[in-house]
C-alpha positions in Angstrom: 0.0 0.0 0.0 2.6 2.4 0.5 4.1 1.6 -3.0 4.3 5.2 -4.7 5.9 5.4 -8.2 8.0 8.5 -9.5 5.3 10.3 -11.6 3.3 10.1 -8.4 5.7 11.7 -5.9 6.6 14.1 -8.7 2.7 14.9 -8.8 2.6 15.1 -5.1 5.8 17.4 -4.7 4.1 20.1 -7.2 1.0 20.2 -5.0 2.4 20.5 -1.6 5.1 22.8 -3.0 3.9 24.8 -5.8 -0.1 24.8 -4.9 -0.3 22.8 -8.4 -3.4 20.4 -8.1 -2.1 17.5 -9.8 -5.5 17.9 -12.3 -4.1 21.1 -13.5 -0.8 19.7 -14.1 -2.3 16.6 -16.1 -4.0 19.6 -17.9 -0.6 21.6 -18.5 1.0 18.5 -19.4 -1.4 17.1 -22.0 -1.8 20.5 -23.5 2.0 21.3 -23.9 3.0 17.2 -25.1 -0.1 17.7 -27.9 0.8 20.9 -28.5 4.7 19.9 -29.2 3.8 17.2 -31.2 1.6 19.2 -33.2 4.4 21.6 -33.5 7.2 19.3 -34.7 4.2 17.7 -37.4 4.4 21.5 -38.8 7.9 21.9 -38.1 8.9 19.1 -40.4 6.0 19.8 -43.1 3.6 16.6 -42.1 0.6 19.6 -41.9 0.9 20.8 -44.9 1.0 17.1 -46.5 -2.0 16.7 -45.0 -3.5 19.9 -45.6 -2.5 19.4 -49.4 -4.3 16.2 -49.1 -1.0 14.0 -49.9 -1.1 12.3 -46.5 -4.1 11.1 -44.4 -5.1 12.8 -41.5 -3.9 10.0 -39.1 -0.3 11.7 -39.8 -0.9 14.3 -37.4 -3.6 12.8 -35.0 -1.5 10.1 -34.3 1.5 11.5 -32.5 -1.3 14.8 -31.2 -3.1 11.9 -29.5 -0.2 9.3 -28.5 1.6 12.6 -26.7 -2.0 13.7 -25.2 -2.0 10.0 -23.4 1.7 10.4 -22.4 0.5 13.4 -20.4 -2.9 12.2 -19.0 -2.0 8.6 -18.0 0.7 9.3 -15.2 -1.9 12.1 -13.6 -4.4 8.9 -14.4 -2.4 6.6 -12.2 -1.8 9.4 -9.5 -5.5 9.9 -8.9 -6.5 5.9 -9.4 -3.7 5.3 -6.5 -4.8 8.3 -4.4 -8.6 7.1 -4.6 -7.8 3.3 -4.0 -5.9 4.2 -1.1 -9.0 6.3 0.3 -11.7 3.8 -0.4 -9.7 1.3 1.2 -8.7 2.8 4.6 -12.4 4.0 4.9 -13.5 1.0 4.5 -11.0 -1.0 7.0 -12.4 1.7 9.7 -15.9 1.3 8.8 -16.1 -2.4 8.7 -12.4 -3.4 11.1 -11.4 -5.6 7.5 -8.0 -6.8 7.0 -5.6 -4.2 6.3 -2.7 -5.9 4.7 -4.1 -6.6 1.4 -2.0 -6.0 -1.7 -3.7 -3.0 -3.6 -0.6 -2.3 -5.8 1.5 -5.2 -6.8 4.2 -3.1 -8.0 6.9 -5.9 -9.7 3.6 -7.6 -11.4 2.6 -4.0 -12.4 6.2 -3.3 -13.5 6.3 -6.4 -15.7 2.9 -5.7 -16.9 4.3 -2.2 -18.2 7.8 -3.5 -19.7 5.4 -6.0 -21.6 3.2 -3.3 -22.9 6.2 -1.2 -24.2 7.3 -4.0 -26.2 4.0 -5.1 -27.5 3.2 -0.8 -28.4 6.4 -0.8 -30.4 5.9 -3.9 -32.2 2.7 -2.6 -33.4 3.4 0.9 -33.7 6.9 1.4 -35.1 7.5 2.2 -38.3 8.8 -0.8 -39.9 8.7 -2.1 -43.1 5.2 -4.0 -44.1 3.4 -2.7 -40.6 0.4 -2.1 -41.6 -0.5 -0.2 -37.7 2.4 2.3 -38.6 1.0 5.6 -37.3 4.5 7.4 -36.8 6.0 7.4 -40.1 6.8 11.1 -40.2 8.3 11.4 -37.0 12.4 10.5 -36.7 12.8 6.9 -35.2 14.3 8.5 -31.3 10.8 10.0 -30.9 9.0 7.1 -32.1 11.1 4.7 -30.0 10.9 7.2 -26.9 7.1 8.0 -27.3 6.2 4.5 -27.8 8.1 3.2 -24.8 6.6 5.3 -22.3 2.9 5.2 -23.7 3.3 1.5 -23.5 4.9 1.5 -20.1 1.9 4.0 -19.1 -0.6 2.7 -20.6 -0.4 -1.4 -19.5 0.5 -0.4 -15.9 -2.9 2.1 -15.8 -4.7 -0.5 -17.2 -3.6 -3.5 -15.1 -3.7 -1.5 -11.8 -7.3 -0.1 -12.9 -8.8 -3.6 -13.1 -6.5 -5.1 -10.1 -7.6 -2.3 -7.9 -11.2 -2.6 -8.7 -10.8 -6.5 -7.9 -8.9 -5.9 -5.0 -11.5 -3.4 -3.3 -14.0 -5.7 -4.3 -13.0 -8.9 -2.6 -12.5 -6.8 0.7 -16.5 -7.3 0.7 -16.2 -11.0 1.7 -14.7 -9.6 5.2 -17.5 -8.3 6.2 -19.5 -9.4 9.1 -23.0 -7.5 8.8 -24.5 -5.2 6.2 -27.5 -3.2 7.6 -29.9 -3.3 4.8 -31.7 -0.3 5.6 -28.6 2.0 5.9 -25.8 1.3 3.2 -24.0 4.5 3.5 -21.2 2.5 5.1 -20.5 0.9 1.5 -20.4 4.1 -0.3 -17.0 4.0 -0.6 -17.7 0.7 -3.1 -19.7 3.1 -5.4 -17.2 6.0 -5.2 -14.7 3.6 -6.4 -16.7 2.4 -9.5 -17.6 6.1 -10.6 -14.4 7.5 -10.1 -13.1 4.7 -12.3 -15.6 5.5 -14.8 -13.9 8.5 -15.2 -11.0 7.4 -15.4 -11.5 5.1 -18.4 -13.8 7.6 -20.2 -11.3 10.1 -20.3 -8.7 7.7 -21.7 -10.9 6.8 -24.5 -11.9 9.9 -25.1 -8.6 10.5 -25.8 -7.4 7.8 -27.3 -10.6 7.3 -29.9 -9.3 10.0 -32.5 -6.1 7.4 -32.6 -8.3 4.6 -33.8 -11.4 6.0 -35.2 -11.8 7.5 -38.9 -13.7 10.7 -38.2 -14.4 10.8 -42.4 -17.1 8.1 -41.4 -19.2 10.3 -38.9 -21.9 7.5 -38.1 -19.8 4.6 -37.8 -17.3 6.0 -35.6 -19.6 7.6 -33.2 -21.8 4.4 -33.0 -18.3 2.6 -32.3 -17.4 5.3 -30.0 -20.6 5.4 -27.8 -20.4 1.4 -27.2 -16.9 1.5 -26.3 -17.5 4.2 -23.8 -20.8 2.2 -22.5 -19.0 -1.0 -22.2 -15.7 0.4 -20.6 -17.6 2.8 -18.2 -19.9 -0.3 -17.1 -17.6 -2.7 -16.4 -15.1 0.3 -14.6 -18.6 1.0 -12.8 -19.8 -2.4 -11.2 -16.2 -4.1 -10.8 -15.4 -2.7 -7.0 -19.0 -2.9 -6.1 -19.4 -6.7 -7.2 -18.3 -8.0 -4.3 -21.0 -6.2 -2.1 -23.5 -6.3 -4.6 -23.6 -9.9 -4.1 -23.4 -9.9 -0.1 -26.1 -7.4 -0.3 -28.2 -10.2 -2.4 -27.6 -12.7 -0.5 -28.5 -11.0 3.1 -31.7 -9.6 1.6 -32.7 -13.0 0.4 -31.9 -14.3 3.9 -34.2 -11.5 5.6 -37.0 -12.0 3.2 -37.0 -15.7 3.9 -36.8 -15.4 7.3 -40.0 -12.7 7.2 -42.1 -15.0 4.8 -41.6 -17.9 7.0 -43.1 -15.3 9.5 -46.1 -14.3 7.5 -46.9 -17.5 6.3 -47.5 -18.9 10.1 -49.7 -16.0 10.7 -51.8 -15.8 7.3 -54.2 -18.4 8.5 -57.1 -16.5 10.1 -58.2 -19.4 12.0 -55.4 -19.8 14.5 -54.3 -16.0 14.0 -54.8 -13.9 17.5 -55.5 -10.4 17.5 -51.3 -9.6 17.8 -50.7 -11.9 15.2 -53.0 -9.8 13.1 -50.9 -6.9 14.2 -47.3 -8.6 13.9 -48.7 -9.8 10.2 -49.3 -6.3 9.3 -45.7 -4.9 10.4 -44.3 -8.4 8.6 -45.8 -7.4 5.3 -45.0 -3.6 5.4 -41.1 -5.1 6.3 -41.3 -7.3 3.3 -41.9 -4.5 1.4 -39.1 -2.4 2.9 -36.9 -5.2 2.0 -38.1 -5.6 -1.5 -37.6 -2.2 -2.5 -33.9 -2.2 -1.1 -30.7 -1.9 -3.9 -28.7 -5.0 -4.5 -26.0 -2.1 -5.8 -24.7 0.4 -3.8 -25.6 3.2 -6.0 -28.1 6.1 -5.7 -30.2 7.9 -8.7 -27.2 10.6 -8.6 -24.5 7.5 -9.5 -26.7 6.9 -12.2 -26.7 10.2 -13.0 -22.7 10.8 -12.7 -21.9 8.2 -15.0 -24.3 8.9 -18.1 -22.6 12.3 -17.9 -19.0 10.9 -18.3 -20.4 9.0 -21.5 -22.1 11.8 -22.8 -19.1 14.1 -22.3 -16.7 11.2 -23.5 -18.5 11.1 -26.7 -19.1 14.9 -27.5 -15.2 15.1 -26.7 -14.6 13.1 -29.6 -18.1 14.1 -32.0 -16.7 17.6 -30.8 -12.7 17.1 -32.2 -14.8 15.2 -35.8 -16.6 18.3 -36.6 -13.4 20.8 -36.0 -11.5 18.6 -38.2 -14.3 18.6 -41.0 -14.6 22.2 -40.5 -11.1 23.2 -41.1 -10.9 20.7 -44.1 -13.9 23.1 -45.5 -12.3 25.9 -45.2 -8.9 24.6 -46.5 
């Protein structure tokens, strides 16, 4: 738990010292690596290739958004680390759970990232007869540097994302008793899922003008808006699967348990005048019961995450229609 990696304690030293939230520096940093790479595109004539129409557009959106991830990913794993951390101490007070459990396996993570580097290069490089070659303009140093890093970056984010989700949802099975009728002790399990919503919405929202051909306007936002869907539901309900099924599983107890009840006192014949009472207060609990969550979300979870899709996919419908606009006007 106490595992903190370089980017994170570079993060951390420009807040405590500078008054830099590590947002606005994610911000900064994007901005100035897109910016640069941008630059150098112009700088070495890929724009106007493209603006000429001799080149396709993915000449200069590939290294834009490649540098763009390079900056959002280490302020990604910052935040992902910083929440984890959070959730999981609150929960180890709230519930008295084990507290040595492995929330950052940093060799696994570390090989996870030196496997991604490899694997992004093989794919991206420009070699001969690689079809995936998005960085042909750029000088083979910056392709090799860029490529390293993003797929350093990018595997560890991604690994750590789904391990930390798994990890905060197996802490579930520790605990002892979950009062039905006030879950605000298992918030945290909901925080966790939305705030990894976010997480994985932004990255695609980045990420999608890499892959996606905004020339075909219909197909790419259809493709766009299930990928955001499917990546925000699964970063959504992974912490809070592990209390989502305790939660299930002590509301089925209790309703058992208070239809047994009601079932001995439905017969009228044998049913005394508290029974009649008790019956009443058994079927007005059954109904309390019944309209109880098996998630730990509210309407404004809900809420939260249709936002991040929303804004995910005008992000990227948003980038499509600047493009098309300035190929009009060229």
């Amino acid at each position: 738990m106490t595992y903190r990696p370089l980017t994170h304690r570079a993060l951390q030293w420009l807040a405590d010292n500078l008054s830099l939230p590590p947002v606005a520096a994610g911000v900064v940093c994007t901005t100035i690596l897109g910016g640069l790479a941008l630059w150098f595109s112009w700088l070495i004539g890929i724009v106007d290739e493209v603006a000429a129409g001799r080149q396709a557009d993915i000449a200069v959106r590939a290294p834009v958004t490649l540098y763009m991830m390079l900056g959002y990913l280490p302020v990604a794993m910052y935040y992902l680390m910083r929440w984890t951390t959070g959730h999981f101490d609150e929960l180890v007070r709230q519930f008295a759970l084990d507290h040595e459990a492995v929330l950052f396996p940093r060799s696994l993570a570390n090989w996870v990232g030196a496997v991604g580097s490899f694997a992004t290069c093989l794919l991206f490089l420009d070699i001969p007869n690689n079809p995936l070659s998005l960085l042909t303009p750029w000088i083979w140093p910056a392709e090799f540097v860029g490529l390293v890093f993003l797929g350093w970056f990018n595997f560890r984010f991604m690994f750590l994302l789904v391990w930390t989700a798994l990890a905060i949802s197996r802490t579930a099975r520790q605990i002892r008793h979950i009062d039905l009728f006030d879950t605000s002790a298992v918030k945290p399990y909901a925080q966790q899922g939305v705030r990894n919503s976010l997480l994985a919405v932004i990255s695609l929202s980045i990420s999608s003008n890499l892959w996606l051909d905004p020339n075909s306007p219909a197909i790419a936002t259809g493709t766009t808006l299930v990928f955001l869907i499917v990546a925000t539901v699964l970063a959504l309900l992974l912490p809070a699967w592990g209390i989502h099924l305790r939660i299930k599983v002590s509301k089925q107890s209790e309703l058992k348990q208070i239809r047994k009840a009601i079932a001995l006192r439905r017969d009228p014949d044998t049913r005394s005048v508290d029974d009649a009472q008790q019956l009443r207060a058994d079927l007005a609990l059954e109904r309390r019961l019944l309209e109880i969550s098996e998630w730990p979300f509210d309407a404004g979870t809900y809420g939260r995450v249709v936002l991040y899709i929303m804004l995910g996919l005008g992000s990227w419908v948003g980038a499509a229609l600047v493009e098309r606009l300035l190929e009009s006007l060229g």
